[in-house]
N, C-alpha and C positions, 0 to 999 in steps of 0.2 A: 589400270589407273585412269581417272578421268583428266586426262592431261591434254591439253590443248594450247596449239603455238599463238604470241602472243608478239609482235616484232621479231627478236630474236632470243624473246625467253620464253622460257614453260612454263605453266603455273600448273598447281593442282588445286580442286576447288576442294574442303573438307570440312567440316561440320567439328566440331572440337567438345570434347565434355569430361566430368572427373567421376571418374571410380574410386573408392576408397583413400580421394586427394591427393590422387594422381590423373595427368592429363592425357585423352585418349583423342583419336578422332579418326574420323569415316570419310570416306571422298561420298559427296554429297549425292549423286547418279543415284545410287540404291537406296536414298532416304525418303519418302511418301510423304510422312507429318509429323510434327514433333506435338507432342499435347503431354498434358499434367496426369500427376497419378492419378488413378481410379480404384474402385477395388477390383481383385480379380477373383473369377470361382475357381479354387484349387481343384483337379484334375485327380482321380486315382492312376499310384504306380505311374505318375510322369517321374523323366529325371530330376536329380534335386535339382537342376539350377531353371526347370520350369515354373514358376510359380504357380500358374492357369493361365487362365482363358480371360478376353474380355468379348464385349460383344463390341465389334466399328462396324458403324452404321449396318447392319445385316450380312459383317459377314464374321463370323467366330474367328478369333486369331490367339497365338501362345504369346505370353507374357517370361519373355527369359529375364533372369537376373544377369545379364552379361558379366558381372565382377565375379560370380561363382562360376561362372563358363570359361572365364581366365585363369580359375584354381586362386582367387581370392578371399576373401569375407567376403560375406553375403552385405546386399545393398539391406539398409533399414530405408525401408520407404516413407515419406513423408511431404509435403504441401511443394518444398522444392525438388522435388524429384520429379524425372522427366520419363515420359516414354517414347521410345523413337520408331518408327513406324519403318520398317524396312522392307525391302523384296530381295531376297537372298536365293539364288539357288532356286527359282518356282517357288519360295514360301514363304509367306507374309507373315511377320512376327513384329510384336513389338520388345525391345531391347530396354528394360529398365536403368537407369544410368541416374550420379545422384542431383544433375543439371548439366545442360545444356553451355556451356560458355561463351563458344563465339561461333559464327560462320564466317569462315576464311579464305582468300585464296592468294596462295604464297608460294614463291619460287623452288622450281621444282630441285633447283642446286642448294637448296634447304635440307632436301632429305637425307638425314647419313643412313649406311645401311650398317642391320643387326648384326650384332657382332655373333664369330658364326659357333663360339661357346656359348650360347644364349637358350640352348637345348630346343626344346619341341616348340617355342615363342619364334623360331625362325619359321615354322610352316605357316605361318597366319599374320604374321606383324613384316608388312612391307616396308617399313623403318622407322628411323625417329627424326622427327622436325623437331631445328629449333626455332624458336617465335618469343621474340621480347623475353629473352633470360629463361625461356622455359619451354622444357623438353617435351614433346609429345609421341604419344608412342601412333601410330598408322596402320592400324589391323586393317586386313583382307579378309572381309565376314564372310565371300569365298571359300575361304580356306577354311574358315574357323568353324563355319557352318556344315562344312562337305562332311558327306559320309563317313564315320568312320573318325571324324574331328574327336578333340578332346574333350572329353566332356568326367566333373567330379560327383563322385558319392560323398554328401557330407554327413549321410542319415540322417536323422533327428524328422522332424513333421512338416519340412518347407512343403509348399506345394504340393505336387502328388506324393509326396516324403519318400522319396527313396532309390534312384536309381534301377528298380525293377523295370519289369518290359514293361513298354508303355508308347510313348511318341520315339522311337527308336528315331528317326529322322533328326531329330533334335540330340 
C-alpha cells in the first residue's frame, strides 16, 4: 500500500472510479496517466477481458476491460470512459474503467477489511473505504494481475474473443 505517516495519521493516496456503478479505487504509485478512450486493434486468441492493443507514444500496450477481469459485465466504451495507464507486475497496461471520479487521500482507519466469506475477491481487493456515504472497494492489481489471477471466458467476439492461448500473462 502506498501509505505514508502524516503527524500521527496515515493516509492512503488512491485514485477512485466506477465499474458497472459501483466505486472502485487503486493507490495512485502504479498509475502512469489517465486519458480518454480511443480505439483499440483487437488482438487474435487474447483473453476476453483483453480488448487489444493501443499504440502510447511508441510503445504498444493491452487494453483490459478491468469490469470483465472482476467476473463483471463488460464495460460499453464511450466518450466518458477512461483509460488508466498502469505498471503492474513489469507490465504496462491500460485498464478501461467507465470514468475516473476523484483522486483522493484518505485516512488509513477508513479501510475495513473484506470480509473473509467474500470468496476469491479476498486475494485481490485490500478492502473497502468508506468516503462521504459511499463504499469503495481497494483492489491490489498485484494480485489481480499475478500469475495465475483470475481471469473469465465470456466467449462471444470481444477482443481476441475468446479465452484461448494468447497473452497468457494477462
Amino acid at each position: 500500500m502506498n501509505i505514508h505517516a502524516s503527524s500521527s495519521t496515515e493516509f492512503l493516496e488512491i485514485i477512485a472510479f466506477k465499474l458497472n456503478d459501483q466505486s472502485f479505487c487503486v493507490k495512485t504509485r502504479s498509475i502512469r496517466e489517465i486519458r480518454g478512450w480511443v480505439p483499440v486493434t483487437p488482438m487474435p486468441h487474447a483473453p476476453y477481458e483483453v480488448l487489444g492493443v493501443i499504440n502510447l507514444r511508441g510503445m504498444v500496450i493491452p487494453i483490459i476491460d478491468l469490469a470483465v477481469k472482476l467476473g463483471m459485465g463488460s464495460t460499453e466504451a464511450s466518450e466518458r470512459s477512461a483509460i488508466i495507464v498502469t505498471d503492474v507486475n513489469d507490465m504496462t497496461m491500460g485498464l478501461l474503467v467507465e470514468g475516473v471520479s476523484d483522486i483522493l487521500t484518505v485516512p488509513v482507519d477508513s479501510l475495513q477489511p473484506v470480509p473473509h466469506n467474500a470468496g476469491q475477491a479476498t486475494q485481490f481487493v485490500d478492502g473497502i473505504l468508506t468516503h462521504q456515504d459511499q463504499m469503495i472497494c481497494f483492489l491490489n492489481l498485484e494480485e489481480l494481475f499475478a500469475k495465475g489471477g483470475p481471469s473469465y471466458s465470456g466467449g462471444g467476439s470481444r477482443g481476441g474473443g475468446g479465452g484461448e492461448a494468447g497473452w497468457e500473462e494477462f
